[in-house]
C-alpha positions in Angstrom: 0.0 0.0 0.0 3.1 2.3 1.1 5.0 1.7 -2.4 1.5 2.1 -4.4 0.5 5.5 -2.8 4.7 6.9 -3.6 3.9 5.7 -6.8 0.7 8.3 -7.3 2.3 10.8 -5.6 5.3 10.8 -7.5 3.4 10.4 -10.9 2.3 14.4 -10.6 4.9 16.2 -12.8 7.1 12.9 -14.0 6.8 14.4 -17.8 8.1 17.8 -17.0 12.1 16.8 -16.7 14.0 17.1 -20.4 15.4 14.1 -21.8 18.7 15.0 -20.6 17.5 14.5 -16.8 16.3 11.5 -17.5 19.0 10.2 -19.3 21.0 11.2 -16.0 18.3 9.7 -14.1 19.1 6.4 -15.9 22.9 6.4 -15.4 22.8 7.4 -11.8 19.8 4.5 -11.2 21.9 1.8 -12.5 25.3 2.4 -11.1 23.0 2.7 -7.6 22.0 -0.9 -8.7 25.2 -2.0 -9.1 25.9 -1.1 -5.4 23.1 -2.7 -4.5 23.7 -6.1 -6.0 27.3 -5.7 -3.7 25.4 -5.0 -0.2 24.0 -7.5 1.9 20.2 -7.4 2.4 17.5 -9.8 3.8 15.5 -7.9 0.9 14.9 -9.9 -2.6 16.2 -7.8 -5.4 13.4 -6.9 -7.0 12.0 -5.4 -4.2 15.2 -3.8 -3.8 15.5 -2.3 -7.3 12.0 -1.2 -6.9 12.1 1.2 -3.7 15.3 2.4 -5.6 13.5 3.8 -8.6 10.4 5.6 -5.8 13.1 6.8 -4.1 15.1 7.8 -7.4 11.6 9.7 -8.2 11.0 11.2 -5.1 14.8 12.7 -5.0 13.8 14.1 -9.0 10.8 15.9 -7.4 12.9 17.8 -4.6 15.5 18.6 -7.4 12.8 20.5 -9.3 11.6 22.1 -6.3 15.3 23.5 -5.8 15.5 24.5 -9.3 11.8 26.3 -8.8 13.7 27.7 -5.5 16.3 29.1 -7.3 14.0 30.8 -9.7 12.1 32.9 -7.2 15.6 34.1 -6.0 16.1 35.3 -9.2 13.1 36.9 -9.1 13.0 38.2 -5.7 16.7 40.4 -6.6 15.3 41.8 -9.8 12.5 43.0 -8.0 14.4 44.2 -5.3 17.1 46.2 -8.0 13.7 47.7 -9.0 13.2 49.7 -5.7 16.4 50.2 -5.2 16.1 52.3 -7.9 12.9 54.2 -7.1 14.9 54.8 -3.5 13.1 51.7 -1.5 14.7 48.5 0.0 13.0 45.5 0.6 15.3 42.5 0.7 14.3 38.7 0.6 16.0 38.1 4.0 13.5 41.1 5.4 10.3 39.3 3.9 11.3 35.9 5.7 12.2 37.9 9.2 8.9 39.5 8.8 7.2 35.5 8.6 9.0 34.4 11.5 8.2 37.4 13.5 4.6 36.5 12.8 5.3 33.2 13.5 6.9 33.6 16.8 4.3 36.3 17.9 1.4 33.7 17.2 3.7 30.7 19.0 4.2 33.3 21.4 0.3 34.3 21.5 -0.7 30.3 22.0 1.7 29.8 24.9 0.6 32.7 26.9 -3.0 31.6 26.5 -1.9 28.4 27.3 -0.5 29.6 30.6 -3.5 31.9 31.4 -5.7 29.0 30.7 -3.3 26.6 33.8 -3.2 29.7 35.8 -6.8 30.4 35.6 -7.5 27.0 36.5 -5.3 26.0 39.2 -6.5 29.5 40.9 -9.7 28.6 40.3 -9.6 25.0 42.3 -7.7 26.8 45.5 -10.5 29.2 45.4 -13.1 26.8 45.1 -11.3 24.4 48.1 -11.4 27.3 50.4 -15.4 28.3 49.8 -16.3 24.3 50.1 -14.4 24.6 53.6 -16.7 27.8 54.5 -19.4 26.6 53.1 -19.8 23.7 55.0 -20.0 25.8 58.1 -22.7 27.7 56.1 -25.2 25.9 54.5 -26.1 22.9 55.9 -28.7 20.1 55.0 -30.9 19.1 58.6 -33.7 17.8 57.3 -35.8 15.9 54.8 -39.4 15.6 54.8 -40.8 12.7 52.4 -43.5 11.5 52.0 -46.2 12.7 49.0 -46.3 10.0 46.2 -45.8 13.3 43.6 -44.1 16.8 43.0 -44.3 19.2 45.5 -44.9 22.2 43.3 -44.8 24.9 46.7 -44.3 25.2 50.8 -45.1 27.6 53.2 -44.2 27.8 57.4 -47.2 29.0 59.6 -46.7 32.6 61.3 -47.8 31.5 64.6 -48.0 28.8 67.1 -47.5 25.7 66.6 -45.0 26.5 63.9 -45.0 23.9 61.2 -44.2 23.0 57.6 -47.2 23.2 54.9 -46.1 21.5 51.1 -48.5 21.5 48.2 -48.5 18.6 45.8 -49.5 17.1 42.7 -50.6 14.1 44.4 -53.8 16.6 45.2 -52.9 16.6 48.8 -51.5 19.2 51.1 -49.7 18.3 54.0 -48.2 20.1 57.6 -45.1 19.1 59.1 -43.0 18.9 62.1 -39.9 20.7 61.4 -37.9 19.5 63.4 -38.7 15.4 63.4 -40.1 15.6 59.9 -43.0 13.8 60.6 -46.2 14.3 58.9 -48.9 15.5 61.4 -52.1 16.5 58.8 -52.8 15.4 55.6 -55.4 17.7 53.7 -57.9 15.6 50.9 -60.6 18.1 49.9 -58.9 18.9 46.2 -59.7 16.8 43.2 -56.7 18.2 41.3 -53.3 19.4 42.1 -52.5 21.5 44.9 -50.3 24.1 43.8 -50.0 26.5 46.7 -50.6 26.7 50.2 -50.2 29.6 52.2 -50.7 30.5 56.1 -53.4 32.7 57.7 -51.3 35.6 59.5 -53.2 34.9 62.8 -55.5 32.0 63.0 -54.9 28.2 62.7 -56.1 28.4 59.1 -54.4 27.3 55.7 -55.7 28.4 52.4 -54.8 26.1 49.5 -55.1 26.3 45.1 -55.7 24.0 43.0 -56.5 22.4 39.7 -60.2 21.5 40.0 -60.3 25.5 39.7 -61.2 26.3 43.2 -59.3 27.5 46.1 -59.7 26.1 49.8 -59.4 27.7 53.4 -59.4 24.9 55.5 -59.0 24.7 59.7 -56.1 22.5 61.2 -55.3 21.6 65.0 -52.1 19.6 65.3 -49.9 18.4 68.3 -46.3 18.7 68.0 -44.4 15.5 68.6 -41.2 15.4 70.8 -38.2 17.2 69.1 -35.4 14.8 68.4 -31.5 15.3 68.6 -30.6 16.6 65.3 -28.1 14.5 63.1 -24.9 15.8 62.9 -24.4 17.5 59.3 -21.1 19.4 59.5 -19.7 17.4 56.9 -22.0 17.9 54.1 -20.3 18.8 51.5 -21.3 22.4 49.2 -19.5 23.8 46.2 -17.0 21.8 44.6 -18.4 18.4 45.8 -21.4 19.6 44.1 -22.4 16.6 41.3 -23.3 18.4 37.8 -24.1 15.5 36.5 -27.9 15.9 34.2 -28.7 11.7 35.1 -31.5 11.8 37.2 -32.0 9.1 40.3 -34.6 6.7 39.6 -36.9 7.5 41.8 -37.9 4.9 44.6 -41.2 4.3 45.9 -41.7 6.4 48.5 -43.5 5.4 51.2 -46.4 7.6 52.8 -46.6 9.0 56.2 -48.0 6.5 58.3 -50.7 7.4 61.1 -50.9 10.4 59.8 -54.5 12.2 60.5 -56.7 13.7 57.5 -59.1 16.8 56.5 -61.4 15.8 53.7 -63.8 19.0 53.9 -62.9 22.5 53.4 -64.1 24.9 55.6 -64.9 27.5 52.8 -64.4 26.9 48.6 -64.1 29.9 46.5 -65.2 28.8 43.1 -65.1 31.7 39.9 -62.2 30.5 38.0 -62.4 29.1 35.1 -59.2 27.5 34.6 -56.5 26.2 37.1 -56.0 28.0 40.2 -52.3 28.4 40.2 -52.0 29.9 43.6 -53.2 31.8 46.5 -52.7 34.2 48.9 -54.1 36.2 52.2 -53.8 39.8 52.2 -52.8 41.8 55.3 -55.1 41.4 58.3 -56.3 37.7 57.1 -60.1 38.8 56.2 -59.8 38.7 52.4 -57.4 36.2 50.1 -56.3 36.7 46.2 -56.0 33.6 43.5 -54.7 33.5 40.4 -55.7 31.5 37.7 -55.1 30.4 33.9 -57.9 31.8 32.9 -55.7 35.4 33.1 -57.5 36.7 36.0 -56.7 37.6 39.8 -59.5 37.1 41.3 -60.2 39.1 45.7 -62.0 37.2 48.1 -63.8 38.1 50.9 -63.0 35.1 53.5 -65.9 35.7 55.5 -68.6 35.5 53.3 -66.8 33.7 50.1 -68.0 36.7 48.1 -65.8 37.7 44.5 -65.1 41.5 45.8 -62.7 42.3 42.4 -61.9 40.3 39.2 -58.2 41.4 38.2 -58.1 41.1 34.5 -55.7 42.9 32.3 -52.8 40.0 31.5 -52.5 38.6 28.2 -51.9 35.6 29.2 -51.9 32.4 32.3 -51.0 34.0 35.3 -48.3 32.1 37.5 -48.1 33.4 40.4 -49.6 35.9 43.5 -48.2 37.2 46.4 -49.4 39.9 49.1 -47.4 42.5 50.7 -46.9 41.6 54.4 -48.3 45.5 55.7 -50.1 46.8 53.2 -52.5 46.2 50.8 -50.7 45.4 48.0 -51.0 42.7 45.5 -48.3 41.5 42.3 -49.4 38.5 40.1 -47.0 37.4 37.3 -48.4 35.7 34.2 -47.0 34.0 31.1 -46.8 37.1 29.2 -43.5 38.3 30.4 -44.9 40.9 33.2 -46.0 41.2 36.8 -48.7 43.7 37.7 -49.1 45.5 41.3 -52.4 46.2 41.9 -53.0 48.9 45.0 -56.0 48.3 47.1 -55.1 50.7 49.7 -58.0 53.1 49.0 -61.2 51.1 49.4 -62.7 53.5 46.2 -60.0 52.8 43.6 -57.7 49.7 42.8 -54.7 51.3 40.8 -52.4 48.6 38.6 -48.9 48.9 37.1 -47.5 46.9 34.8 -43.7 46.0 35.1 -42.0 45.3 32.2 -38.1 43.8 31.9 -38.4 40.0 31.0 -38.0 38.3 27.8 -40.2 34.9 29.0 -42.6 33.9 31.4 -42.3 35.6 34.9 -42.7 32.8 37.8 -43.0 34.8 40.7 -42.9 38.3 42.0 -42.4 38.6 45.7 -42.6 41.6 48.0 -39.7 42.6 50.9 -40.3 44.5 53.7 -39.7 47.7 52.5 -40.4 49.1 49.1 -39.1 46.1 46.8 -40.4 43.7 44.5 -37.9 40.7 43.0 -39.0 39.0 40.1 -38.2 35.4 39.1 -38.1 34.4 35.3 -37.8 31.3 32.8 -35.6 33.9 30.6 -32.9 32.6 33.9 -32.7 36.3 35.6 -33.7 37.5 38.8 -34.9 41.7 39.2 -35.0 43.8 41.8 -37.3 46.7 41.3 -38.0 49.8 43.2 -42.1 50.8 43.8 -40.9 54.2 43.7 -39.0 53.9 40.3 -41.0 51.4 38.0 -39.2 51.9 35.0 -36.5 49.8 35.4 -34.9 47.4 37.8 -32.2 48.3 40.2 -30.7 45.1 40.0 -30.2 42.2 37.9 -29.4 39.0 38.6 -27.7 36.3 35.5 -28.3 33.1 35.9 -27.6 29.7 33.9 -31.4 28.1 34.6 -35.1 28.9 34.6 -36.1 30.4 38.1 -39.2 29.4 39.6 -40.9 30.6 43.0 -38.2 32.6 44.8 -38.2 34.0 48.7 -36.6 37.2 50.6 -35.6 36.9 53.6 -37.3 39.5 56.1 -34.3 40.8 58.3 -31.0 40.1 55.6 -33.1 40.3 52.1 -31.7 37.5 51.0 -33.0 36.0 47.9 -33.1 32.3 47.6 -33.4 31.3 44.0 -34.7 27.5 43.3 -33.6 26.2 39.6 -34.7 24.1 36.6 -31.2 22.3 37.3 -31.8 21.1 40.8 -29.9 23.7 42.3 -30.9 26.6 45.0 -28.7 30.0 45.0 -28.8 32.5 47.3 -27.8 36.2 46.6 -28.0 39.5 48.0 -30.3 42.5 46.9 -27.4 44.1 44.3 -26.9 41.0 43.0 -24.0 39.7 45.0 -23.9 35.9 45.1 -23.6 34.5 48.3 -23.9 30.5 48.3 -25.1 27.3 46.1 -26.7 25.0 48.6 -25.2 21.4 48.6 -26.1 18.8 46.3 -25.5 15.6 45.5 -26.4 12.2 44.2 -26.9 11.4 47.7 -28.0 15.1 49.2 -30.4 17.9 48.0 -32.9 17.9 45.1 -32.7 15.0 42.0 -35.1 17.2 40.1 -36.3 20.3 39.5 -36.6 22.7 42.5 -40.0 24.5 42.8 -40.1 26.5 45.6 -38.5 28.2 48.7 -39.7 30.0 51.7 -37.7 31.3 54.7 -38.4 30.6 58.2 -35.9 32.7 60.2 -37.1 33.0 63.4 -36.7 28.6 63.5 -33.8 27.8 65.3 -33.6 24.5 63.6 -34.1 24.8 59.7 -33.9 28.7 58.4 -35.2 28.2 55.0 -37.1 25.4 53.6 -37.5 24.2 49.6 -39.1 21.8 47.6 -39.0 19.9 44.4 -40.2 17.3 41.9 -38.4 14.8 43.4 -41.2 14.6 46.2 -39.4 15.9 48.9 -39.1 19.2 50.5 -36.0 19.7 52.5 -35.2 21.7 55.5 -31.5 24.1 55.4 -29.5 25.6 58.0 -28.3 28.8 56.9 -25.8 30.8 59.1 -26.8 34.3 57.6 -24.1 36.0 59.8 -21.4 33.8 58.5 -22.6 34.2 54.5 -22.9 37.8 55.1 -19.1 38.2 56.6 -18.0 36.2 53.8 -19.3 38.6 51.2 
């Protein structure tokens, strides 16, 4: 194969040597085969003879090349007599410095790259050792509470004694938690679709829930706390670099449901107008009157009292995705599939006002109020906003992220915004945009799916801030907020 591909290689220009080359050719060929017949070779002779004459060629074919050579000297000094003359010197030996300084400039070019690349990364590792180390003492993984047989599309934490967990699920169950054994202490039944909020009444043992079946329900609970047990010890979990990227998901196992767990089958009030799924639900300040959104593109205020429609919110172009009530005023934002969130001002019992916010490029998933005069808004387009009341305009902060962002929290006292991902992780950042932390994941730790929600719960001693997912769990996080903040 090796003497037949010489042989087509060397066929390109055979014809254009002159007889007396190959005459020379001819000579020099057979006094080389003379020599041959005289050396001792394991080779036969034809073989011999034969890698002689490819050879032979090949040496022809640099010849030319060296005559060609030769030429373009030739060439190259008339030219340069020529601008000698017209008072310019350009000579060959310029023209080839000139290649190699190029040369050496682009060798020169790749290396340093090369070593920016090393340093960059070898920096980066040492950097990323030294966060997993703080990290560890910052975000920490306490507990998990499993037990709905589907997603857990949102959670919520009671604002008053007895302090527990709420999770809403696809299963079409809602369900209130001990936070600090886990255990499942009330199972609410009264949807026939997915639950996909649940939220707390501000003073009263009351939990108001939306669903698919295109109602919303406020529903009474009593529950007994169990006996709080030692918590395990979770120093060790690992955050940051141990984090595992990988896309595989964990099959998921059979989980098994909460056993001797006590049920609600019958809501206490239904608020039926929608008609299209109730996406979520929310009370407004003082606890006498609650707001749903729905897919039908409406917002829809409830009087809790007398389950009378007191508004209809229309005005969005499309489903809405979201509600959420300001915690002292009375203040309402719903978000919707048409890339805005609208604030709608009930303060003056004459007039509702409404703004319309606009600053994403997809669906907005949530807008959430702070304390003060904030909103942050979550978006599939993967960025975050923080926007002033005063200044609608634009936002005073943007935050870039590399996944879809669904239903985010602020913390009241630090404004911390935790920021639950398409990619199974949770992010927390600061209102300018800082990040602070990536909470811990693994194969064997966090969220295997998509994360849905998160609420904080900062006045719990235990578990500070609480998410869920579509992995059917919803876990419970430690976050020293002192130590992230010092760290900053």
């Amino acid at each position: 194969m090796f003497v037949e591909f010489l042989t087509g290689y060397i066929s390109v220009g055979r014809g254009d040597a002159g007889g007396e080359t190959n005459s020379t050719d001819q000579d020099r060929m057979g006094l080389q085969r003379d020599m041959l017949e005289g050396q001792d070779s394991k080779l036969p002779l034809s073989l011999r003879s034969n890698l002689l004459d490819l050879f032979s060629q090949i040496e022809r074919e640099f010849e030319n090349l060296y005559l060609e050579n030769i030429e373009l000297r030739r060439e190259i000094d008339t030219l340069n007599e020529r601008l000698a003359a017209e008072g310019h010197t350009f000579d060959g030996a310029d023209l080839a410095k000139g290649a190699l300084k190029t040369k050496a400039s682009h060798s020169t070019s790749q290396l340093s790259q090369k070593l920016k690349t090393t340093y960059k990364a070898s920096t980066s590792k040492i950097v990323s050792s030294f966060k997993a180390t703080a990290a560890r003492a910052v975000c920490q993984l306490v507990k998990e509470y499993v037990g709905h047989r589907d997603g857990i599309w949102d959670l919520s934490v009671t604002r008053n004694q007895p302090v527990v967990l709420g999770t809403a699920s696809a299963d079409h169950t809602a369900m209130l938690w001990s936070i600090e054994t886990g255990k499942c202490l009330l199972k609410y039944m009264g949807h026939q679709g997915s639950v996909n909020s649940i939220k707390f009444h501000p003073t009263e043992q009351m939990a108001l829930t939306a669903s698919g079946d295109q109602t919303a329900h406020i529903w009474r609970y009593m529950v007994q706390l169990p006996t709080p047990q030692p918590v395990a010890d979770v120093s060790q979990t690992p955050c940051e670099d141990d984090v595992d990227f990988s896309d595989k998901d964990e099959a998921d196992g059979e989980l098994e449901g909460p056993i001797d767990c006590p049920s609600i089958r019958v809501a206490t009030t239904t608020l039926r107008s929608h008609q299209g799924v109730v996406i979520a639900a929310d009370w407004l300040v003082g606890g006498k009157q609650v707001v749903t959104a729905s897919w039908d593109r409406s917002a829809n205020l409830y009087d809790v009292e007398t389950s009378e429609l007191v508004h209809s919110l229309t005005g969005h172009d499309q489903e809405l995705t979201h509600c959420c009530t300001h915690p002292t005023q009375r203040l309402v934002v719903t978000s919707s599939r048409d890339t805005t969130f609208r604030l709608w001002d009930f303060r003056d019992p004459s007039i509702h006002s409404v703004n319309v916010f606009q600053g994403h490029t997809d669906t907005v998933t949530s807008a959430v109020f702070t304390v003060g005069d904030n909103v942050v808004s979550g978006s599939d387009d993967r960025t975050v906003k923080v926007w002033d009341l005063k200044n609608m305009r634009s936002p005073i902060a943007t935050i870039r992220t590399d996944s879809a962002v669904n239903r985010i929290s602020v913390s009241v006292s630090q404004k911390i915004i935790a920021l639950p991902h398409d990619n199974r992780q949770v992010r927390l950042f600061d209102m300018s945009g800082v990040r602070l932390a990536r909470l811990p994941r693994t194969n064997r730790q966090g969220h295997r799916r998509m994360v849905c929600c998160s609420t904080w719960c900062e006045d719990n001693t235990t578990c500070n801030l609480f998410t869920c997912g579509f992995d059917r769990q919803a876990i419970g996080w430690n976050i020293n907020i002192p130590a992230l903040l010092q760290e900053k």
